[in-house]
C-alpha positions as CSV (number, residue, x, y, z in Angstrom):
1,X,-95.2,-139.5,178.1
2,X,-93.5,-141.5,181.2
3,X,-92.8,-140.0,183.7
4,X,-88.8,-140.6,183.4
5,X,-89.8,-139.0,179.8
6,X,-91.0,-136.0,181.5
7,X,-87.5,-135.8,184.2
8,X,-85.4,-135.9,181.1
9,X,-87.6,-133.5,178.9
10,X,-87.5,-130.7,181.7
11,X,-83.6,-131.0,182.3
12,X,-82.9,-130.9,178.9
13,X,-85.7,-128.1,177.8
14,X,-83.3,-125.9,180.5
15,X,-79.9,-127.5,179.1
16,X,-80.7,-126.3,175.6
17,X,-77.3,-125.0,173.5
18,X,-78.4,-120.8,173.4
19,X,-75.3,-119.7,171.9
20,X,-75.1,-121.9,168.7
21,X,-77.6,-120.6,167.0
22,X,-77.1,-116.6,166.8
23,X,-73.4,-117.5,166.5
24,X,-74.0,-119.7,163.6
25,X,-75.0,-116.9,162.1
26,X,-72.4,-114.6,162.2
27,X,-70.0,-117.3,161.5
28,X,-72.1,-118.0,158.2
29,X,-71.7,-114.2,157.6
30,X,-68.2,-114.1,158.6
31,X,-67.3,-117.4,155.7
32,X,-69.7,-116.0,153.6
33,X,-67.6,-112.2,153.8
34,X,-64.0,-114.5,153.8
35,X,-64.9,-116.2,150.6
36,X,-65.3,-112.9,148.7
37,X,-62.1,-111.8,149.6
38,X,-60.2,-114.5,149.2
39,X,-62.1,-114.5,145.6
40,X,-61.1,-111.2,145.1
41,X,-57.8,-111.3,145.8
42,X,-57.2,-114.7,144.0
43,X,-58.7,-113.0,140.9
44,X,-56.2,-110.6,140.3
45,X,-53.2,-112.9,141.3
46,X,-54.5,-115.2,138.8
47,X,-54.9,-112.5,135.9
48,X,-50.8,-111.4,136.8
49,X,-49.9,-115.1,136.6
50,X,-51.9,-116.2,133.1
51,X,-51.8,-112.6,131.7
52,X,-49.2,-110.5,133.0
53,X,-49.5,-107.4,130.4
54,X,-53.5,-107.5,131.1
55,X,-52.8,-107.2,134.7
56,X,-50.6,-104.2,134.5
57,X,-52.7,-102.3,132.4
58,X,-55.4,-102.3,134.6
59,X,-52.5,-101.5,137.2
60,X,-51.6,-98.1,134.9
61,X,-55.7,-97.8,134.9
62,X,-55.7,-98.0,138.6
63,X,-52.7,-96.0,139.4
64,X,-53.9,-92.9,136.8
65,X,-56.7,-92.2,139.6
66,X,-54.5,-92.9,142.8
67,X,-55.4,-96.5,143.3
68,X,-53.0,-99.9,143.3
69,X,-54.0,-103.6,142.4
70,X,-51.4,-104.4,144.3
71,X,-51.9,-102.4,147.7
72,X,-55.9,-103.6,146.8
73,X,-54.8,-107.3,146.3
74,X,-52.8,-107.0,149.9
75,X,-55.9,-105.0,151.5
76,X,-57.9,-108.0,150.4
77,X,-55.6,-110.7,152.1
78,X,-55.2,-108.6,155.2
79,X,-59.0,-108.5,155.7
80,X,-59.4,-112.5,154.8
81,X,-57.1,-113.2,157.6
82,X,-58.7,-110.9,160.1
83,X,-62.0,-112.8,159.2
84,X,-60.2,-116.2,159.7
85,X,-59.2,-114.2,163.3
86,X,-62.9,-114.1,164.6
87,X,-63.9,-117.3,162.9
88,X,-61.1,-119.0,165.3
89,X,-62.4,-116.9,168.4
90,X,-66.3,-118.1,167.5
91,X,-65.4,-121.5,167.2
92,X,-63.1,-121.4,170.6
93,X,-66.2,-119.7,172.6
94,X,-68.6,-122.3,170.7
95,X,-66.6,-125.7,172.0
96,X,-65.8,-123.8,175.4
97,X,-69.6,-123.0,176.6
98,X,-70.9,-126.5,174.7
99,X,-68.4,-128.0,177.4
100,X,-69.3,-125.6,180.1
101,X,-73.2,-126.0,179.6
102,X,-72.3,-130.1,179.9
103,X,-70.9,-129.5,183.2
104,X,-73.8,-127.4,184.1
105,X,-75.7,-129.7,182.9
106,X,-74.0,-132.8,184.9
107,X,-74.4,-130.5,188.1
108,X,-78.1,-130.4,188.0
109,X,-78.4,-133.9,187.5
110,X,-76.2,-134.8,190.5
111,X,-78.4,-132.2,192.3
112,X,-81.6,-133.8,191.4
113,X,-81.1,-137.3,192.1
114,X,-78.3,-137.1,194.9
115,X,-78.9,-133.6,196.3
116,X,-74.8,-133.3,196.7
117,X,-71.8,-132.5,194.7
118,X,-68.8,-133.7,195.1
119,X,-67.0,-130.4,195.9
120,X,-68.7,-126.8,194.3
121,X,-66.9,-126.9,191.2
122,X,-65.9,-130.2,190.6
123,X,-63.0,-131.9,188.0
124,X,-63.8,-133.9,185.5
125,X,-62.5,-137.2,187.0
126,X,-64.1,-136.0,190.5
127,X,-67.5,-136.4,188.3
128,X,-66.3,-139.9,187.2
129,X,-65.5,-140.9,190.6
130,X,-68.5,-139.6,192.0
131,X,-70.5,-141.6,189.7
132,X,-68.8,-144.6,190.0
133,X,-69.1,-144.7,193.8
134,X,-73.1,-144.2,192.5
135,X,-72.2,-147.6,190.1
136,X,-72.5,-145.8,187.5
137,X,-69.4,-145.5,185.0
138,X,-69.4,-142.6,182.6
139,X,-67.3,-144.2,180.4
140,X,-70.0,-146.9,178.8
141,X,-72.1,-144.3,178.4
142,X,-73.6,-143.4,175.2
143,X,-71.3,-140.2,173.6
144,X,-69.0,-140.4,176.3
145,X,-66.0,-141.0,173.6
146,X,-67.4,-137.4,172.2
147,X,-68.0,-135.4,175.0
148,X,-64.8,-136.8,176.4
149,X,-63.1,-135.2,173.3
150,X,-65.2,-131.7,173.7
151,X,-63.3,-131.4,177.1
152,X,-59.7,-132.3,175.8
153,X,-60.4,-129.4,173.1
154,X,-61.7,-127.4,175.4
155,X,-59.1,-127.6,177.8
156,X,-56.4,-127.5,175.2
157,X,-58.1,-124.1,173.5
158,X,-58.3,-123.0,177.0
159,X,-54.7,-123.0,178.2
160,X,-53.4,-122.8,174.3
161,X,-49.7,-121.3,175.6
162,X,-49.1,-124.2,177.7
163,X,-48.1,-127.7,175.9
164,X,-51.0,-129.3,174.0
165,X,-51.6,-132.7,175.0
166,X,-50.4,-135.4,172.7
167,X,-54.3,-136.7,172.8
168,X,-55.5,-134.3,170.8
169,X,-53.8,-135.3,168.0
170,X,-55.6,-138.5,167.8
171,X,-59.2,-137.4,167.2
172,X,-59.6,-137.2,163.9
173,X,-60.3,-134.0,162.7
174,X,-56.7,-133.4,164.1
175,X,-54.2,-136.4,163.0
176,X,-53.4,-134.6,159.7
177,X,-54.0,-130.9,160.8
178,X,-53.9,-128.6,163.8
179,X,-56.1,-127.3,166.5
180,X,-55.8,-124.1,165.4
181,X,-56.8,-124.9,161.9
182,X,-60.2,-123.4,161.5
183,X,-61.6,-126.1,159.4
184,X,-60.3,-128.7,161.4
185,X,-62.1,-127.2,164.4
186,X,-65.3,-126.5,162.2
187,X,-65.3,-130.3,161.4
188,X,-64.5,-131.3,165.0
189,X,-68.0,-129.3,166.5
190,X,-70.0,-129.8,163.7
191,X,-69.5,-134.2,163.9
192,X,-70.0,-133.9,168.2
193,X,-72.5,-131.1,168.6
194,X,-75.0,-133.5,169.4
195,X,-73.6,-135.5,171.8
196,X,-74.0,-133.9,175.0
197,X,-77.5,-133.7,175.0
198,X,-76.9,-137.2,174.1
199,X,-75.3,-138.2,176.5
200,X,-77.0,-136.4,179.4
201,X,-80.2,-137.7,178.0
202,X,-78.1,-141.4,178.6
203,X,-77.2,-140.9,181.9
204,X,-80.3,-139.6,183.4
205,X,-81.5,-143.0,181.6
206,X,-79.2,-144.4,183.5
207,X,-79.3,-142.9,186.9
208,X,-83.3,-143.6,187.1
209,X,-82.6,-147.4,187.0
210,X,-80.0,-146.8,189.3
211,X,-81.6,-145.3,191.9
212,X,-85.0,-147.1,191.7
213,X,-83.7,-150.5,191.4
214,X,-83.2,-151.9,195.2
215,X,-82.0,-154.6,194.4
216,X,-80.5,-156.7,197.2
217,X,-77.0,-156.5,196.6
218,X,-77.9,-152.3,196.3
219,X,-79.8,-152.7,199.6
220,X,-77.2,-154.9,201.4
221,X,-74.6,-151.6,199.5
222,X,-76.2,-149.0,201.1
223,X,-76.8,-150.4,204.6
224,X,-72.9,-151.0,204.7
225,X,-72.4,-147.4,203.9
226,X,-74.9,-146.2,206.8
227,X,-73.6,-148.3,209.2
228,X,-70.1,-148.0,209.0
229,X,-69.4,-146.4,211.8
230,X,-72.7,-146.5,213.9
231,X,-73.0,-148.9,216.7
232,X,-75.8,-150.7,217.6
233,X,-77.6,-148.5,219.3
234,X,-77.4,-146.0,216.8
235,X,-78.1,-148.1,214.0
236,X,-81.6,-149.5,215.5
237,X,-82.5,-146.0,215.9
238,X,-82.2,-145.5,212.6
239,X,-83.9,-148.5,211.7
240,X,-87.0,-146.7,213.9
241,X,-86.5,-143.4,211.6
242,X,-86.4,-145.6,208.7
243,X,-89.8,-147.5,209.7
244,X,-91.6,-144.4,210.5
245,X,-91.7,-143.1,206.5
246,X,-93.4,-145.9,206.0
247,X,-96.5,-145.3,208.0
């Protein structure tokens, strides 16, 4: 193993998604429980429309020892919805923290191999800006496209009463539907759940032939940037400071 190999196999043994998997889960549990209601219910509604006198003898059945098909039939919708409820909330909190851990994620690498952020909690194009000063441009980057549409989602599930931004309804697991459609949002996370490890894994690629190729345009970069406002003087003393890692 290299040991750029190693760099990216630590960061991302840390950046590992915990949440997916116990809330997978439940949400298999929770479709799983949905189903048989939605079977239920559809059973009987099927029997009233293809044999209507069937159906109500089993209502006169039912209703003999205080039960209803029908207030059973509404019970079952009722709790099919409320499934579809948490479904919605388990995907939201899914997309949300898969964005968050990127960020997280994005943080530590800035930490690692710049030791500086550019502010404590920085915006999305503050990272891009940051990186670009680095010559580095997020948007080549392999998953970007993805990870680019986790944030939209995320932002848009995040501040859901505002208005929801007209991007949204180009990716496609939203051109013919909604963002509130829970299949739609299934889809969505299930085709980009890879991509920010992905893409971290890309731009830590990235940012290790960044910062250890000095080239001369680079070196001729950087001394422009330390010099900019350091006189002569200040600048050969530097140059001394510079010299004496070196011995």
């Amino acid at each position: 193993m290299t040991k750029l190999s190693k760099k990216i196999d630590e960061i991302l043994k840390h950046s590992i998604n915990k949440f997916d998997r116990p809330v997978n889960e439940l949400i298999k549990e929770l479709k799983s429980e949905r189903e048989k209601q939605f079977t239920n219910y559809n059973y009987w509604e099927d029997l009233e429309s293809s044999d209507s006198e069937c159906y109500f003898k089993f209502e006169e059945i039912a209703n003999q020892s205080g039960h209803s098909i029908d207030i059973q039939k509404l019970e079952y919708l009722e709790t099919a919805l409320f499934i579809e409820d948490e479904l919605f909330a388990l995907l939201e909190m899914k997309i949300i923290y898969a964005f968050k851990q990127l960020e997280i994620n994005i943080k530590k690498i800035i930490r690692h191999y710049y030791q500086e952020l550019p502010n404590s909690k920085p915006k999305w194009h503050e990272i891009e800006r940051f990186f670009k000063k680095q010559n580095i441009i997020l948007n080549k980057i392999h998953g970007f496209q993805e990870v680019n549409e986790l944030r939209l989602v995320n932002n848009t599930l995040k501040h859901s009463d505002e208005s929801i931004d007209e991007t949204i309804m180009k990716i496609e697991e939203f051109k013919n539907s909604s963002i509130q459609n829970i299949e739609s949002l299934d889809k969505f996370y299930e085709r980009i759940e890879e991509f920010p490890a992905l893409f971290i894994t890309s731009l830590m690629e990235i940012i290790e032939k960044e910062t250890s190729n000095f080239n001369q345009q680079k070196i001729e970069r950087i001394a422009k940037k330390a010099t900019n406002r350091m006189d002569k003087d200040i600048a050969e003393k530097l140059i001394i400071e510079i010299r004496k890692k070196y011995k």
